[in-house]
Residue, then its C-alpha position, 0 to 999 in steps of 0.5 A: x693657428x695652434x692647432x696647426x702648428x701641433x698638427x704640422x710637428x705631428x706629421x714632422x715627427x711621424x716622417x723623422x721616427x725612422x731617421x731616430x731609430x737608424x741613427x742610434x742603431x748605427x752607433x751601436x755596439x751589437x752584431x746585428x740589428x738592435x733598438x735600442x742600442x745597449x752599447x756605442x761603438x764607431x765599429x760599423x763605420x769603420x767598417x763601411x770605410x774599409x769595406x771595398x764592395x762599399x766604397x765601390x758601390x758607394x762611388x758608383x752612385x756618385x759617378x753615376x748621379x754626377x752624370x745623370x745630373x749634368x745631362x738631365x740638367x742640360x736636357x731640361x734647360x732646353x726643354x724649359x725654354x721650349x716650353x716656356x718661350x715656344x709657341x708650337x702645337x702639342x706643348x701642353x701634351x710634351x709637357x706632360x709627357x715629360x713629366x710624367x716620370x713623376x707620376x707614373x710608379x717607378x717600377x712600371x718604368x724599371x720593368x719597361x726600361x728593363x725590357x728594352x734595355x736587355x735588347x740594346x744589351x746595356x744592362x750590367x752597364x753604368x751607361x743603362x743606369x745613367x740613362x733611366x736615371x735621367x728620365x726619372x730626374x729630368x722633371x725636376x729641373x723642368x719644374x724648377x727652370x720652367x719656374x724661373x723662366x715664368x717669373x724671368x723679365x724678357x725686357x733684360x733680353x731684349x735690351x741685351x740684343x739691342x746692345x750688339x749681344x747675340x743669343x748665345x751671348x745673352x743667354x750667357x751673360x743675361x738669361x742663365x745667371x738670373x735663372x742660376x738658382x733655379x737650375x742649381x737647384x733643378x740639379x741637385x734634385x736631380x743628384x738626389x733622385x738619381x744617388x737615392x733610386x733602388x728600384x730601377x737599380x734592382x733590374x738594371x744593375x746586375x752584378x757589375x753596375x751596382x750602385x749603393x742603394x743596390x747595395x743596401x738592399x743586397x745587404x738587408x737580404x743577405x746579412x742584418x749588421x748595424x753597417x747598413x744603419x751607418x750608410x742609411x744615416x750617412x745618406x739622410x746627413x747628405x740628402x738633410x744637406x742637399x736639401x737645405x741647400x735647395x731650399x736656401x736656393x729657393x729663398x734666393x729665387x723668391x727675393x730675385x723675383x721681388x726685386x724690380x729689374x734695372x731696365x724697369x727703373x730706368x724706364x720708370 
């Protein structure tokens, strides 16, 4: 076990060493990129602050992973009960087919969303980046949702109907509060798929869609200031975040599952 512990921080620290540089970088007091920093300075925040290409960029991103979170979230729910209620031919195929977005390189989807977006004339457009978002998200809240539904017990359902509930009624009040955390979490996956994507931005955003890792990315091109240090490290505080609230989901979907239903106790 000792030797895995101190492999585990190996492998921990060897993933973290780029957030250790960024974020020392980011305070420095230099015009351009420097490790280590020789001075600290709050300058290159200030200036993503009041930086107007920033800000839009930055806003962009966050309405445009706010809806692709929410119609990713809503597709995969449907998907997950079809999946994982439905008896149909095909289903182990659509499954994978809807998970594929997960394996296949992202840059063969972006020069295929690209081809076939420039002929629905929706590159430049939030609406194209919405779109391709969404199928890069929607595998994770299939994995998520689907998971839940297979550790969901059936017998509350039923006991709903029999009670006068229709299945709008019970999936409301019954099914999605139980599998709550799995979609919550499904969802903020997806949010972080879509605010942290570059490549398909890169080909679909042109010049008037440009989200914040586009923005980056034009950045590093053009200019090497500390300013992209700050928003770099602005991310990894909010995806750190994100993050551990997904896992403190998680946590919660493990002690749901553990728990024994009411209607199992009373049948008992």
């Amino acid at each position: 076990m000792g030797g895995f512990y101190v492999l585990c921080v190996l492998i921990f620290l060897f993933l973290s060493l780029p957030v250790f540089i960024v974020l020392p970088i980011s305070f420095s007091s230099a015009k351009y990129l420097q490790f280590p920093p020789k001075g600290f300075s709050l300058q290159w925040y200030e200036d993503y602050f009041s930086d107007r290409v920033w800000l839009s960029a930055t806003f962009l991103s966050l309405r445009v992973a706010t809806i692709t979170m929410v119609l990713a979230t809503v597709l995969g729910i449907m998907a997950s009960l079809a999946l994982v209620r439905g008896k149909f031919r095909g289903k182990s195929v659509i499954h994978a087919f809807l998970l594929s977005p997960m394996i296949i390189p992202v840059i063969i989807i972006a020069i295929s969303v690209y081809f076939f977006f420039a002929k629905l004339r929706l590159i430049g457009t939030s609406l194209g980046l919405i779109l391709a978002h969404t199928v890069l998200a929607l595998p994770f809240v299939v994995v998520n949702v689907s998971a839940t539904l297979r550790g969901f017990d059936e017998t509350l359902e039923r006991a709903a109907m029999s009670l006068g509930a229709n299945r709008i009624e019970t999936f409301l009040k019954v099914t999605f509060p139980l599998i709550r955390p799995g979609v919550i979490s499904g969802a903020l996956f997806a949010f972080i798929t879509s605010f942290d994507e570059v490549v398909i931005a890169i080909f679909i955003s042109g010049a008037y869609a440009v989200t914040l890792p586009k923005q980056m990315w034009d950045g590093i091109r053009i200019s090497l200031n500390p300013t992209i240090a700050a928003v770099s490290s602005i991310l990894v505080c909010f995806s750190i975040a994100l993050m551990l609230a997904i896992e403190l989901l998680r946590r919660r979907m493990v002690r749901l599952r553990g728990e024994k239903p009411i209607v199992g106790k009373v049948s008992s």
